[in-house]
C-alpha positions as CSV (number, residue, x, y, z in Angstrom):
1,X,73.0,95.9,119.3
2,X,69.3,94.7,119.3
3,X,70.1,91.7,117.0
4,X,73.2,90.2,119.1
5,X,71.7,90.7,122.4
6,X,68.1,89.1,121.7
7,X,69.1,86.8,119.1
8,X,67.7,89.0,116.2
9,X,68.4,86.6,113.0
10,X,70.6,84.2,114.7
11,X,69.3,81.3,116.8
12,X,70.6,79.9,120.1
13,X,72.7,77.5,118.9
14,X,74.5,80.1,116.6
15,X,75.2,82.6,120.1
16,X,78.8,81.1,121.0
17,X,79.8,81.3,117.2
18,X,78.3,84.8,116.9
19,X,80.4,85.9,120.2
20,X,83.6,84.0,118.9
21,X,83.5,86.7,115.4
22,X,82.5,89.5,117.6
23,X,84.9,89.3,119.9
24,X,87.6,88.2,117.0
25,X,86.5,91.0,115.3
26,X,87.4,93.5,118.5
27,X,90.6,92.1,118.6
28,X,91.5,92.8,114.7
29,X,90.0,96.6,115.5
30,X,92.9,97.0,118.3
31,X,95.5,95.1,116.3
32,X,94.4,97.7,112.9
33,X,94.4,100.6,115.9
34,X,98.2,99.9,117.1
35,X,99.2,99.7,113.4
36,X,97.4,102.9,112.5
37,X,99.0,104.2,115.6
């Protein structure tokens, strides 16, 4: 958690792209949940 809330390897102009996947990959989490489910 470190890395994606101080930037960590990633610089600012990568922040919006790195929230896009991390939030993408949240939604494919509760999609793979309601199929396990």
């Amino acid at each position: 958690m470190g890395e994606i809330a101080g930037g960590g390897f990633f610089d600012g102009r990568d922040r919006r792209d790195r929230q896009a996947f991390i939030v993408f990959l949240i939604l494919i989490l509760l999609l793979m949940g309601d199929w396990w489910l």
